[in-house]
N, C-alpha and C positions, 0 to 999 in steps of 0.2 A: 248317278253313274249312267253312262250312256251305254243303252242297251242296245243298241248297232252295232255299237264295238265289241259289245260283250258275245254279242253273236258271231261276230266276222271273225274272235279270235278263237272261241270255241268252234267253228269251222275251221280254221287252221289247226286248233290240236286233236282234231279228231283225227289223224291220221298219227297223232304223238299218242300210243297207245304203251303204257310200259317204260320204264326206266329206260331200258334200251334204246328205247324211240324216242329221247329227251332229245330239246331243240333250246337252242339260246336265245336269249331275251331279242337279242340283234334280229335273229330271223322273224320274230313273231312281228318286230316293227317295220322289217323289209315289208311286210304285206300289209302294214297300216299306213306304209307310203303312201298308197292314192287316196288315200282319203285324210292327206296332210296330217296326220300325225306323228309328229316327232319328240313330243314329250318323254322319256324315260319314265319321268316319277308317274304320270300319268297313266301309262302303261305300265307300270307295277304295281301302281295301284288296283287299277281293273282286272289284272291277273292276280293278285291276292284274293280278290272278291268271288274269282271260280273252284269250281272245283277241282284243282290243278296242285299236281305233288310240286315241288324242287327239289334237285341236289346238285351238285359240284357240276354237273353237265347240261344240265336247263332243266325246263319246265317239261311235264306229262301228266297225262291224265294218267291216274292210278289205272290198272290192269284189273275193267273190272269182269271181263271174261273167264279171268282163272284165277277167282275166290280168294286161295291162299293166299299167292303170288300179289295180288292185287291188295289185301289186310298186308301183309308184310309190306309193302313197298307205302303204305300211308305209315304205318308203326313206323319205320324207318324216317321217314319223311318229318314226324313230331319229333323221332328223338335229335334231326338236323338242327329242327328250329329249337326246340328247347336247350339246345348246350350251344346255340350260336345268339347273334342279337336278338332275336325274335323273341325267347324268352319260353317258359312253361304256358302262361296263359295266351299271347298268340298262338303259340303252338295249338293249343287245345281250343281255340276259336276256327283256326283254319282247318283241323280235322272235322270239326261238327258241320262246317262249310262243305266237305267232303263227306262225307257221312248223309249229310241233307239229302243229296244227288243218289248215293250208292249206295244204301241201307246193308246191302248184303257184305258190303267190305266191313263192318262193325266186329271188330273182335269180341269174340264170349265174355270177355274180363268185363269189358265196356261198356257192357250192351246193357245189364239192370241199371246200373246209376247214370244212361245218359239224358234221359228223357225227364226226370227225376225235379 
């Protein structure tokens, strides 16, 4: 995985902070133009690999300023992927991906059997 990009696109979501601030796949690759990338699968691949929510309105960095808000919007975020393609076990690969980054977003339930 090429870790320029994985930088340039977390530069771009650092101002995607929160649901609210979700942005589409499209815009993340507007700013991978200049450095010729026009892949899709390639770029979803490398945004799977972050620590980066989805839902119906794009991609954000979970909210991890305000605790609550920020565990609920990853919770939410598993329960997308796990009742859509992605499945229970993606699901629970891409929160520990998240989880890696955010330790404080780890809900109480969670938190004994994840390290485990």
């Amino acid at each position: 995985m090429n870790t320029f990009l994985r930088d340039q696109i977390m530069r771009v979501m650092s101002g995607h902070v929160g649901r609210e601030n979700a942005i589409c796949k499209k815009f993340i690759m507007s700013h991978l133009a200049i450095y010729n990338i026009a892949d899709e699968r390639y770029v979803r691949d490398i945004l799977s690999s972050l620590p980066l929510c989805a839902c119906r309105d794009g991609w954000f960095i979970p909210n991890y300023k305000n605790i609550p808000v920020g565990t609920a919007e990853v919770l939410e975020f598993k329960r997308f992927l796990s009742e859509g393609a992605g499945g229970p076990i993606t699901a629970s690969r891409r929160c520990a991906i998240i989880y890696s980054y955010y330790r404080t977003l780890i809900p109480p339930a969670e938190q004994l059997g994840l390290f485990q």
